[in-house]
N, C-alpha and C positions, 0 to 999 in steps of 0.2 A: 648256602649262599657263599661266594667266593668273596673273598679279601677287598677285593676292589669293587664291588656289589656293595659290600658294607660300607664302604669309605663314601662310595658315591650318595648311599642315600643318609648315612651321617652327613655330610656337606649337606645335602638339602633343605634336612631336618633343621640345622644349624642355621642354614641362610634365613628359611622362614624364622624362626625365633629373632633372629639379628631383623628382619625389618619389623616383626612385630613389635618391638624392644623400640625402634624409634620413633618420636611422633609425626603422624602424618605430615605431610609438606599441606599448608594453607593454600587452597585453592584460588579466594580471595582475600585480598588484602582489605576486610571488611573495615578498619580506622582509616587508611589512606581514600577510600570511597567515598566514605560520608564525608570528609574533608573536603572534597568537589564540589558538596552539594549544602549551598551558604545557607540554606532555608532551616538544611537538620541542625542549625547552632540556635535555632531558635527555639522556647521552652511554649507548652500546653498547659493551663491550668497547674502550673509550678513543674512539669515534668517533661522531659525531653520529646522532641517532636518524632514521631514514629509512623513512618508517610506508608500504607500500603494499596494505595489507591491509582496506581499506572497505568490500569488497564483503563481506565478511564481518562486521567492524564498524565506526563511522565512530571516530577520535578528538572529542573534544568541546573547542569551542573556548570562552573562557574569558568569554563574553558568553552562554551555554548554561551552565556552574559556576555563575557567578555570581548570575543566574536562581535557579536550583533552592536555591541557598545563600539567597538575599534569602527565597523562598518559605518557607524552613524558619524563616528569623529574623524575618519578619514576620508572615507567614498563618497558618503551619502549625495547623489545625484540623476535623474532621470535615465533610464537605461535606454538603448538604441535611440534616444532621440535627442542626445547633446554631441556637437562635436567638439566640444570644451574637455582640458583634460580629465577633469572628475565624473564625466558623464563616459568618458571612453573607459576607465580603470573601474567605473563602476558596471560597464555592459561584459567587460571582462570578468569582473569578480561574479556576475548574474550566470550568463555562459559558462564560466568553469565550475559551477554548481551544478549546473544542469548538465555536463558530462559526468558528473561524478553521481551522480542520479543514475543516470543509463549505464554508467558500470555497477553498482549499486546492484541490481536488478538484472544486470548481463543481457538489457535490450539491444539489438542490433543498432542504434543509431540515436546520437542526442534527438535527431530532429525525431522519435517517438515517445518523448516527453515536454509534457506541457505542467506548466504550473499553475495549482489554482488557490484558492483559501483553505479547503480542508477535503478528508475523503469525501464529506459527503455531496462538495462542491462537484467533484469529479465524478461520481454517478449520477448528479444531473445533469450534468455534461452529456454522458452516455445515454442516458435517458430519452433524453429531450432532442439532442444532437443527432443521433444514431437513430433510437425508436420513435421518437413521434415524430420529427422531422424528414426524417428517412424511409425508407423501403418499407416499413411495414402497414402490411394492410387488415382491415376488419376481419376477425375472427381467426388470425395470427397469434400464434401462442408464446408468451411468455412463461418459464418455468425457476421459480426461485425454491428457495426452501423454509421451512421453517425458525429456523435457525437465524435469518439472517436479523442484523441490527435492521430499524425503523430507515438510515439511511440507505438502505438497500431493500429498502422494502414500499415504503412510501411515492419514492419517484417514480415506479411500474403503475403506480395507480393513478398518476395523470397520464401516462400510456394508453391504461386503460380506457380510460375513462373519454379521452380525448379519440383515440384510433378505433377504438372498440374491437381492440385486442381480450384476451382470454386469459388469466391470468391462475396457474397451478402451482402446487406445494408440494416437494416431496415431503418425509414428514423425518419425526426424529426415532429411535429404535430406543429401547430399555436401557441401555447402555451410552448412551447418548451419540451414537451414530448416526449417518445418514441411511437412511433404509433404499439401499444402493438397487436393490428388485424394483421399490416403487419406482425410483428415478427410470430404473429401463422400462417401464409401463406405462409413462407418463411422457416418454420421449416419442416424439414423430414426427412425421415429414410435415406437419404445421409448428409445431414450434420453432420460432426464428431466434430466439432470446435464453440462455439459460445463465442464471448470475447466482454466484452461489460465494458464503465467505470462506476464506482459507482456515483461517481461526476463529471458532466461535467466541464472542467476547463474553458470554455465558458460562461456558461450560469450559471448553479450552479445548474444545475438541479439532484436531486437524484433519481436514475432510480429503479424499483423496481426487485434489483437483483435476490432477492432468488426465487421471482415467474418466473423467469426469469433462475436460475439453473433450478428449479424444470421444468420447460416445456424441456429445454436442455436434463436431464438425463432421461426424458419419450420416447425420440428417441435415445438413446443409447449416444449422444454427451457430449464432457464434457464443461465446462464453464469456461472462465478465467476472472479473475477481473482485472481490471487498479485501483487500488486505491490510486494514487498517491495523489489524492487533498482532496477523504474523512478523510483519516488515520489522520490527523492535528484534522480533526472537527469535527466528528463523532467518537463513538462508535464503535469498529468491533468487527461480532461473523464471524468467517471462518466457524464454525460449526451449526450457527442456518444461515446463507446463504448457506451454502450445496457447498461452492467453493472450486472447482476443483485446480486451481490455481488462489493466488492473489498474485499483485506484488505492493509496496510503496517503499518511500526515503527517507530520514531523512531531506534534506536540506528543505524541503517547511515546514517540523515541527520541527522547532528551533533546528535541530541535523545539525553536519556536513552535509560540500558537500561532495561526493564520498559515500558514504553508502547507499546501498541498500537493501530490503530483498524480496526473493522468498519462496513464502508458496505454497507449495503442499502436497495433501495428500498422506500419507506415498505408497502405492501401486502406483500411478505415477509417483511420482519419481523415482523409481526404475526403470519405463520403459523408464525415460528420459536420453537423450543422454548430460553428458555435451558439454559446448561451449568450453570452454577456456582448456587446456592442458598445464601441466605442472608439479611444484612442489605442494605437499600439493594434489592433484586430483588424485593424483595415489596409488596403493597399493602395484604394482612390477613392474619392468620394467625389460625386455630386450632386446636385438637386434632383437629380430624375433616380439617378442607382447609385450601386456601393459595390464595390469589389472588397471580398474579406481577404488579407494576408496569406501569405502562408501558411502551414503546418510550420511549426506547433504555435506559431503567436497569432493565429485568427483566433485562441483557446484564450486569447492572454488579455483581453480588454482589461481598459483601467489602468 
């Protein structure tokens, strides 16, 4: 080995030793974290509170309190229907959310976000708006999976029930997969419907959606997302997954309870019927008929 062979892999030898020698850099700043979050100063049965339950709901950190506390002391005032200045700075502060939703998710356009109380407001939205109210007909196939939560599961079967629609299950594989052969055996030119979760809130499994749209829109069906539990942890492109509809909540990702959001692309929402009826969803009413709003506030009664 030559001279400068030796040198170079002494230096190397040496570099590694020199980082091993120091300690790692802290990834997170695990005491400034809990510091956010005013609930872990409080004690259990004399012992410090130790929350590991997010998947179910998130605790809210006190830059999220504070928030919705300034909102109520400053804004608080009816949106789009005050021309007074607290109802204007309040339709503002509503709207600049709801852009920040659609970048959020990299949807093409605020107006393909609507807001509702929770995901699983937002799949009966799809449900009932989209499948029972819409296009589909008797022995029209819906396709979910096993896998999914009860709110992705339950509102197919007033579809069902109601349209007499056909309702199938991929199933789940050893390894907690999707058994990706059934789904291709179980897809066909009657299936209109395939909704499937991004993340299992079971298992934590991440299912591979957009191959998963893309097989759906080869037989004419559209695809709906449950992304209740990815939206916290992940990454979302609505548009590099090619979703039809995706529905999340704010409370499992450090946001209030009661807040929802429904993304749809702009052409199906228009064909969607909303749910809820009221104030704010209409555009005229009279005794004989009712014209609904636009997208995305015919979504938004109440």
């Amino acid at each position: 080995m030559t001279a400068s062979r030796e040198n170079s892999s002494r230096e190397a030898v040496m570099a590694r030793k020199d980082r091993m020698a120091k300690p790692a850099k802290m990834l997170l700043n695990v005491p400034a974290i809990q510091a956010d979050f005013p609930i872990l100063k409080r004690t259990v049965r004399d012992k410090r509170l130790v929350y590991l339950d997010s998947a179910a709901t998130s605790q809210k950190p006190k830059q999220v309190i504070e928030a919705t506390s300034d909102y109520y002391s400053r804004y608080n005032a009816n949106v789009h229907r005050a021309i007074y200045e607290l109802g204007e700075e309040s339709t503002r502060e509503y709207e600049g959310a709801r852009e920040k939703v659609a970048d959020f998710i990299h949807a093409k356009s605020a107006s393909e976000i609507a807001f509702t109380k929770s995901t699983t407001e937002s799949i009966n939205v799809i449900a009932y708006g989209y499948g029972l109210k819409g296009k589909l007909q008797k022995g029209d196939e819906i396709l979910g999976t096993v896998m999914e939560h009860h709110s992705n599961h339950v509102p197919w079967h007033f579809v069902k029930d109601h349209k007499g629609a056909v309702l199938k299950y991929v199933d789940v594989a050893d390894d907690g997969t999707l058994k990706m052969e059934q789904y291709d055996d179980l897809l066909t030119r009657h299936t209109k419907i395939v909704t499937v979760t991004l993340c299992s809130n079971v298992l934590g499994t991440i299912n591979p959606v957009k191959e998963i749209a893309k097989r759906a829109h080869e037989v004419g069906a559209v695809c709906v997302v449950d992304a209740a539990q990815a939206a916290p942890h992940m990454p979302i492109d609505v548009q590099s997954l090619d979703a039809d509809f995706l529905a999340f909540s704010g409370h499992k990702m450090l946001g209030p309870t009661g807040i929802g959001v429904l993304y749809g692309k702009a052409e199906l929402l228009e064909e969607t019927e909303p749910l809820l009826g009221g104030g704010e969803m209409i555009r005229e009413v009279h005794l004989g008929w009712a014209k609904w709003n636009d997208v995305p506030y015919k979504f938004e009664g109440g």
